[in-house]
C-alpha positions in Angstrom: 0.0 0.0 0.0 1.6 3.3 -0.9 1.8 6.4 1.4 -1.2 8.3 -0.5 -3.5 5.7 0.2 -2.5 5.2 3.5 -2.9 8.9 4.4 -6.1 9.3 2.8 -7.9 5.8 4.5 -6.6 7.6 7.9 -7.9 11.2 7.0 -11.6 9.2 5.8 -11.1 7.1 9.4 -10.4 10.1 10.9 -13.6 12.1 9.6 -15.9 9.5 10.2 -14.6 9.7 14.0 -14.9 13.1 14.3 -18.4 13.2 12.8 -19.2 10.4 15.2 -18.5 12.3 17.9 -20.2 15.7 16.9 -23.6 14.2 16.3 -22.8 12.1 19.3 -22.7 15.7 21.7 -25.6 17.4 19.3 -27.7 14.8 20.2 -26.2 14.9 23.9 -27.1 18.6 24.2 -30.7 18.5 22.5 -31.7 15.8 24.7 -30.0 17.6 27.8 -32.2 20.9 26.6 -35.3 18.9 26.1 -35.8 16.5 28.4 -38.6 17.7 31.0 -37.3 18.3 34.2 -39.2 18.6 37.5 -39.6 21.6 39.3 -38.6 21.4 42.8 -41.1 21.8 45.5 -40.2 25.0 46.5 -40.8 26.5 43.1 -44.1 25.9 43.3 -46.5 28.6 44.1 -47.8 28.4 48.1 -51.3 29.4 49.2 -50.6 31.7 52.2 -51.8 29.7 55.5 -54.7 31.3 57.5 -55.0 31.3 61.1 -57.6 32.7 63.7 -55.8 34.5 66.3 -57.3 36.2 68.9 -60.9 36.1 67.4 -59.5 37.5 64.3 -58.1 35.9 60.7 -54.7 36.3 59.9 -52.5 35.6 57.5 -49.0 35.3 58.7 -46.4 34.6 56.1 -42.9 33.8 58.0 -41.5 32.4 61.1 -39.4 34.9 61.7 -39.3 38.5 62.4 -41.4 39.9 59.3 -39.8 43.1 57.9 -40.0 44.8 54.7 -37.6 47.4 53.1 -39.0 50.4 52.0 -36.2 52.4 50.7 -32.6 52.1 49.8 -29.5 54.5 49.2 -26.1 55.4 48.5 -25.5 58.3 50.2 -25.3 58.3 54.4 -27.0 62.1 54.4 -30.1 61.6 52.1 -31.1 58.1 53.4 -30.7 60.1 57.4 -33.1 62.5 55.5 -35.4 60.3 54.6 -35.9 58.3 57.1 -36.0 61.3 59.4 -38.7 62.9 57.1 -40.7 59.3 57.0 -40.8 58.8 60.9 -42.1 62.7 61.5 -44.7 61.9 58.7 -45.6 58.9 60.3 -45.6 60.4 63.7 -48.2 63.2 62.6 -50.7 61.0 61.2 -50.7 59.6 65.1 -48.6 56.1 63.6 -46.1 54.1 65.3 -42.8 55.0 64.0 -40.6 52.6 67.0 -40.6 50.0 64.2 -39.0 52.0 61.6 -35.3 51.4 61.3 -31.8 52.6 59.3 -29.5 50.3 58.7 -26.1 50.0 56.4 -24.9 47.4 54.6 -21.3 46.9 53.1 -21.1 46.6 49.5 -17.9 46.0 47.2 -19.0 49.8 45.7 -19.2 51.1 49.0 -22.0 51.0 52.2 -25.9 50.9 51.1 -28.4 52.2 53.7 -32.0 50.9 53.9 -35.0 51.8 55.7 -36.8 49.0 57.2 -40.3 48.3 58.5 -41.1 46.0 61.1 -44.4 44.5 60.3 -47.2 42.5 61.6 -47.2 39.3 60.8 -50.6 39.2 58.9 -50.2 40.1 55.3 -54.0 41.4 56.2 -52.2 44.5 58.0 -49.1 44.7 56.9 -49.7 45.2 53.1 -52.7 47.7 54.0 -50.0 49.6 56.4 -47.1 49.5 53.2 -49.7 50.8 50.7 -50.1 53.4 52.6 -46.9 54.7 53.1 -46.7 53.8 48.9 -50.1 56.1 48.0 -48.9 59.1 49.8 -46.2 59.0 47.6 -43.5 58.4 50.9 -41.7 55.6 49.3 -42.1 54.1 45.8 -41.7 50.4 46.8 -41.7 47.4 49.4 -40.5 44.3 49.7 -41.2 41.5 52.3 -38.3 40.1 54.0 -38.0 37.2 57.2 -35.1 38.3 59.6 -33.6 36.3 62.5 -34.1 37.3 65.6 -30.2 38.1 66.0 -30.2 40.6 62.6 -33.2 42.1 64.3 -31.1 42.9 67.6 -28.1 44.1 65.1 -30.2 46.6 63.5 -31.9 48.1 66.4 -28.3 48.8 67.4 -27.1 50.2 64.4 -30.5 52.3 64.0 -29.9 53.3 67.0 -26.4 54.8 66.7 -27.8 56.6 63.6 -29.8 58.7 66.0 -27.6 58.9 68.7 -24.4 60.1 66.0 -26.1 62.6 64.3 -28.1 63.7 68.1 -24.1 64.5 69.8 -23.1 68.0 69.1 -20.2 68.3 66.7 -16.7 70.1 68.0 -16.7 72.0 64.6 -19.5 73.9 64.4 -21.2 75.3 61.1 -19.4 79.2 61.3 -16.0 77.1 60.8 -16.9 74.2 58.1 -15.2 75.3 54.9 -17.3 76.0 52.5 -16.0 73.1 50.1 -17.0 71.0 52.9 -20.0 72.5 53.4 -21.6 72.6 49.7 -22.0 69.2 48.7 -23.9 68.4 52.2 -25.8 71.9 51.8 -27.0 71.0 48.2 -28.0 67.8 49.3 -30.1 69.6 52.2 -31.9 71.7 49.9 -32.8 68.7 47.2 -34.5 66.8 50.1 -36.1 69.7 51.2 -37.9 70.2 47.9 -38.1 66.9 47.3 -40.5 66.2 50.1 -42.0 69.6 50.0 -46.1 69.1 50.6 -46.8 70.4 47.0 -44.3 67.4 45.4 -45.1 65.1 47.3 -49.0 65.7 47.3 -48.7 66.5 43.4 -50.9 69.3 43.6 -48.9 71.9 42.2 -47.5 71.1 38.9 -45.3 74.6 38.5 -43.5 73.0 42.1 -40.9 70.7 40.5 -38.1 69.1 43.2 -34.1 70.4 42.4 -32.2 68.7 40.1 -28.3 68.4 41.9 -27.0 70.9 39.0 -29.6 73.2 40.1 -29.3 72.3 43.9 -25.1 73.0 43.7 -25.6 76.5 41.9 -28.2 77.5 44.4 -25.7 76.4 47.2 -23.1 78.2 46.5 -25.0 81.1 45.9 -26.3 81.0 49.6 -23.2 80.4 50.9 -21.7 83.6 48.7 -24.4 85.9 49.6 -24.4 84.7 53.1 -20.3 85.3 53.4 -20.8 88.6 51.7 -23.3 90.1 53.6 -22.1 87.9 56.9 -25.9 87.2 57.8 -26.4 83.4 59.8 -26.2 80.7 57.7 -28.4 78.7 59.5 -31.3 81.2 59.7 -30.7 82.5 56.2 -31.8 78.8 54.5 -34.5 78.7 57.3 -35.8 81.7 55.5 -35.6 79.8 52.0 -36.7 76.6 53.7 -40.3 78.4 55.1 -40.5 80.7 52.1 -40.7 78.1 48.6 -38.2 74.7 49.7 -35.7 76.6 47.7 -38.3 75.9 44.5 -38.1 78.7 42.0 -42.0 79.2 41.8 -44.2 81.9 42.3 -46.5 82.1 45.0 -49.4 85.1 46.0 -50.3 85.3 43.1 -53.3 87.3 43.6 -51.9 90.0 46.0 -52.3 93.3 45.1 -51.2 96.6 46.2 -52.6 100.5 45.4 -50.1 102.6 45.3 -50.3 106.4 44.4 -49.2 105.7 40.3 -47.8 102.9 38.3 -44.6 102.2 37.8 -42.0 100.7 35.4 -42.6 97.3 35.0 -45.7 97.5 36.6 -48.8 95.2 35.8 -51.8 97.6 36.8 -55.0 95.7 37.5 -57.2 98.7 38.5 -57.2 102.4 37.9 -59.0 105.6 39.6 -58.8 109.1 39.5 -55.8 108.6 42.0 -54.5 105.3 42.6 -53.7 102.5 41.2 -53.8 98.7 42.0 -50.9 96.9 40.9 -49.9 93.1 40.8 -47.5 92.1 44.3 -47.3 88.5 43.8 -43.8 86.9 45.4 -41.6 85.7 43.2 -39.2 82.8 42.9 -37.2 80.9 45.8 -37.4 83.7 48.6 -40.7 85.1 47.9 -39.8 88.5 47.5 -42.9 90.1 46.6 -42.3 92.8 43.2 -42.7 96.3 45.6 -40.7 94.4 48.4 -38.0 94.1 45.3 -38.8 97.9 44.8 -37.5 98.8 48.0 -34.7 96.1 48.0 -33.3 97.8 44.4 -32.8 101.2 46.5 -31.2 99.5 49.3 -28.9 98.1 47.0 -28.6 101.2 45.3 -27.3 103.2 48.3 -25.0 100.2 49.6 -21.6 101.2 50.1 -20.6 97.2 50.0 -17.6 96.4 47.3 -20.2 94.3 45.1 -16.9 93.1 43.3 -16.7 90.6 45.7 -19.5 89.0 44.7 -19.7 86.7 41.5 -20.8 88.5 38.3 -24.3 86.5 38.3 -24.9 87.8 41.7 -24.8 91.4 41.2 -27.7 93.2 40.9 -28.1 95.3 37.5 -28.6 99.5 38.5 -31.3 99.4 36.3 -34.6 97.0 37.8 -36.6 95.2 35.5 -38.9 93.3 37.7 -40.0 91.1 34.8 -36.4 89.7 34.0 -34.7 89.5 37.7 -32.5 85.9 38.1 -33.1 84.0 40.6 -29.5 84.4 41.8 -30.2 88.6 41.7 -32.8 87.4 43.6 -30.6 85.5 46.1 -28.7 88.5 46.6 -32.0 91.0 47.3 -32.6 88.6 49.9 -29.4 88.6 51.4 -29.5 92.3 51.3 -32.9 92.5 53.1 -32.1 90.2 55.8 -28.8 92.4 56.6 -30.8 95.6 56.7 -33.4 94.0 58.9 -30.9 92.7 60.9 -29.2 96.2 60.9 -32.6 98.1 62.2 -33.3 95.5 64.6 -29.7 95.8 66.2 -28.8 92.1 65.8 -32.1 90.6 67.6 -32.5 87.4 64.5 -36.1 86.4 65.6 -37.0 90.5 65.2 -35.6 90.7 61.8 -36.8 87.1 60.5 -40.3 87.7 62.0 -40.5 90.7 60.0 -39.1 89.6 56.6 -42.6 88.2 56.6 -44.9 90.4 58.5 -43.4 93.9 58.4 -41.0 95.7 60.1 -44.2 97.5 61.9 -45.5 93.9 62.8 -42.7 91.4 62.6 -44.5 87.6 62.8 -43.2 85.3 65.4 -45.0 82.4 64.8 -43.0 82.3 61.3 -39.8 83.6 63.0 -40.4 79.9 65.4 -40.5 78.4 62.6 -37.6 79.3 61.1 -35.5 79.1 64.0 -36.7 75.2 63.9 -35.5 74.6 60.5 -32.5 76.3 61.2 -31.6 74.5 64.1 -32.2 71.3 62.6 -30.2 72.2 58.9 -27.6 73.5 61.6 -27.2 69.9 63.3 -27.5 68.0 60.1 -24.9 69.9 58.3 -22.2 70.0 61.1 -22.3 66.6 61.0 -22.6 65.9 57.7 -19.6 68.1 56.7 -17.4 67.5 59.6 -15.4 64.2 58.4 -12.5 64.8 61.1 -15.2 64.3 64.0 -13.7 62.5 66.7 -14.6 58.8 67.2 -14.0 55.8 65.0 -16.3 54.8 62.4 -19.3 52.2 63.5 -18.6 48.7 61.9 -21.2 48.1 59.1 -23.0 52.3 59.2 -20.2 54.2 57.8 -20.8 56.6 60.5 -18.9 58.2 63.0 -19.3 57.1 67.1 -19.7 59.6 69.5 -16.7 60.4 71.7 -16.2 57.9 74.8 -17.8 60.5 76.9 -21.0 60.8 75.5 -23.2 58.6 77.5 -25.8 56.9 75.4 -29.4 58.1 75.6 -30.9 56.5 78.5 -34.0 53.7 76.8 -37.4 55.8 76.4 -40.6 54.7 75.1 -41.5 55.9 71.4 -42.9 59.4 71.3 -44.7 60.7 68.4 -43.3 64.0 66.3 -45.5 66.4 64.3 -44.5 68.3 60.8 -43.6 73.0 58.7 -46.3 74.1 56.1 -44.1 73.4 53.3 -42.8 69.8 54.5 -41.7 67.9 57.0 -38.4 69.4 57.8 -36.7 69.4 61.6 -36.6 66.1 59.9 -38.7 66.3 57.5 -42.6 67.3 63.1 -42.7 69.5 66.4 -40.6 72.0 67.8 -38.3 69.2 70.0 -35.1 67.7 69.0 -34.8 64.2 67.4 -34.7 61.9 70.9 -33.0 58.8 71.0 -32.8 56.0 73.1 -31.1 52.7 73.8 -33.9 50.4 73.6 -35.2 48.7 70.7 -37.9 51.3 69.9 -36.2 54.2 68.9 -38.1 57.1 69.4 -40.1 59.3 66.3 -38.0 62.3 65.4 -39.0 65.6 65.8 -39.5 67.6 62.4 -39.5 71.6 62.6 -41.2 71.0 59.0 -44.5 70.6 61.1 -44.5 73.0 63.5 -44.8 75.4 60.3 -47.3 73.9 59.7 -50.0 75.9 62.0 -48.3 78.7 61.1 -51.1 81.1 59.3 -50.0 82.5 55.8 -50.0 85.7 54.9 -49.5 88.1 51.9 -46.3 90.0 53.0 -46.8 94.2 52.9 -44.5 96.0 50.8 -41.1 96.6 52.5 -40.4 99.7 54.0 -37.2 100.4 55.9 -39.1 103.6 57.7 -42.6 101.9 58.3 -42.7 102.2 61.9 
């Protein structure tokens, strides 16, 4: 036999083989892909099991501690917000917030927080209570999970040191943050607080739309130039923007009107007589300067001596006032400028001058001047800790948080109290006029939200602003 015959009778063996073994595995894997399988018994769809407990059906649906998560994020400061803001909302509609809890789980991108309910367990209540809390637009899901009774012990703990870290007073305080510290927790502040302003979250006002972060960083660090510039309290200066709009650039009063002697430039005249004239005075924009308030604020500026070189370009007021095309950054700095002068007449005294930015110098409000003292004591606490990353203590294993300093002596264990929440939202988390409490227990207790205590106060069309009016 030659060589070429030999070769080719080993290349035909050879193909056969090969063939052989290729319909072989084709056949392997079509029988492997269609052969029925069983599905294993816990695949298969379970009725729930009823039971009759204490006279009444129920429906539990685990054997252990029934939870559900209700919200989850990736930032420490808005999921605090939150859960702040969902506990003072639940506390004013007279619920039990002891069961709500803040946890933190580590993640190769970094820590997650969730907010967790503890449930009954009776899918009959506990998916009424959840679609609650999912109609009032407070969260947008929920999902059922069984703990052990050990995770539920971990995170009452680390709820719990959620509350009692951002309750400890801070050694840096808010007047010494630098501002590049300061802005990213500051814009976050004001995106919560327009986020869960009534008006969002109720959808009643379609013009009310929550800050995008572009927007929320620009409007930042406009407060925090204005503020610098004209040296006014930080705190108190965003309580103003917090009672006036949630830092939303919308309109409000919109049927206030003024007489005034004749019209002016810019002016939308409703009415005329022989000698007056009614004029529009709706409030415009984030700080709810009403149009003859901005009047009077355009003269003030006019007659400042300040170096308004040191402020940015987009903050300077033009000489010339068109009161149908002013920014709403010009309209950060009117504000500024009308909280110093108030400030000014009032010789210091901040509840005088806040109380009148919104009733008059003649008849300053307090009840709006409490509530702006609430929000700013709670945006005040918030961002000290949330921009103070050198605070002493070492971090909490599994929150991401700072603990408090050896000689803070935990809370001692109360029983859950229930918050209120201001006009706009809920805001001293987003309830009442008292300070967050926290305990040691395993109810911690409802925060307290100066959002709600705003809430009873009355509104009122501001008068024109007159530096002479009393």
């Amino acid at each position: 036999m030659s060589i070429k015959k030999l070769f080719q009778k080993l290349l035909r063996y050879t193909l056969c083989l090969a063939a052989g073994l290729l319909a072989f595995a084709a056949c392997g894997y079509t029988d492997y892909r269609l052969w029925p399988w069983d599905l294993p018994a816990s695949a298969r769809p379970k009725p729930p099991i009823t039971a009759v407990k204490g006279k009444q059906l129920v429906v539990p649906f685990t054997s252990g501690v029934p939870a559900a998560e209700i919200a989850t994020f990736s930032d420490q400061l808005e999921a605090f917000l939150r859960f702040e803001y969902l506990r003072g909302r639940e506390a004013r509609e007279g619920h039990d917030t002891s069961r709500m809890y803040l946890t933190a789980v580590n993640t190769k991108k970094g820590p997650h927080y969730k907010i967790f309910v503890v449930t009954d367990n009776d899918l009959l209540s506990a998916v009424p209570q959840l679609a609650s809390l999912e109609s009032r637009n407070l969260i947008t899901h929920y999902e059922f999970q069984s703990w052990q009774q050990k995770d539920y012990s971990y995170y009452q703990q680390q709820s719990h040191m959620f509350d009692v870290v951002y309750d400890v007073p801070t050694e840096q305080k808010l007047e010494t943050i630098n501002s590049s510290k300061l802005l990213p927790a500051l814009a976050q502040f004001l995106i919560f607080k327009s986020q869960t302003d009534n008006r969002v979250v109720d959808a009643t006002d379609a013009a009310a739309q929550p800050l995008k972060r572009e927007q929320a960083m620009q409007l930042a660090t406009d407060i925090l130039n204005v503020a610098h510039f004209y040296d006014l309290p930080l705190d108190y200066f965003m309580g103003v923007g917090a009672m006036e709009n949630d830092y939303m650039d919308v309109n409000g009063d919109l049927t206030h009107a003024v007489w005034k002697k004749r019209a002016e430039r810019g002016d939308i005249v409703l009415r005329r007589t022989r000698k007056r004239v009614m004029v529009s005075d709706y409030a415009m924009g984030t700080w709810q300067i009403t149009r003859e308030t901005l009047r009077a604020a355009h003269q003030l500026y006019l007659h400042d001596k300040r170096d308004y070189s040191q402020l940015p370009a987009h903050l300077r007021p033009p000489r010339e006032l068109d009161l149908n095309a002013v920014t709403d950054a010009v309209l950060t700095t009117y504000a500024g400028l009308l909280l110093r002068d108030l400030l000014d007449h009032f010789g210091g005294d901040v509840e005088k001058a806040i109380g009148a930015y919104n009733g008059g110098v003649r008849t300053p409000n307090p009840a709006y001047a409490n509530s702006v003292k609430n929000v700013a004591d709670y945006a005040r606490r918030i961002l000290e800790h949330a921009s103070t990353g050198d605070a002493p203590g070492a971090n909490v294993s599994g929150t991401g948080v700072k603990a408090p300093d050896k000689s803070q002596a935990p809370a001692a264990c109360a029983p859950a109290t229930n918050g209120s929440s201001p006009n706009s939202n809920d805001a001293k988390a987003p309830g009442s006029n008292n300070p967050p409490a926290s305990n040691n227990c395993a109810a911690p207790t409802a925060p307290a939200t100066p959002a709600d205590s705003a809430k009873n106060v009355a509104p009122q069309p501001k008068p024109p602003y007159r530096r002479d009016d009393d």
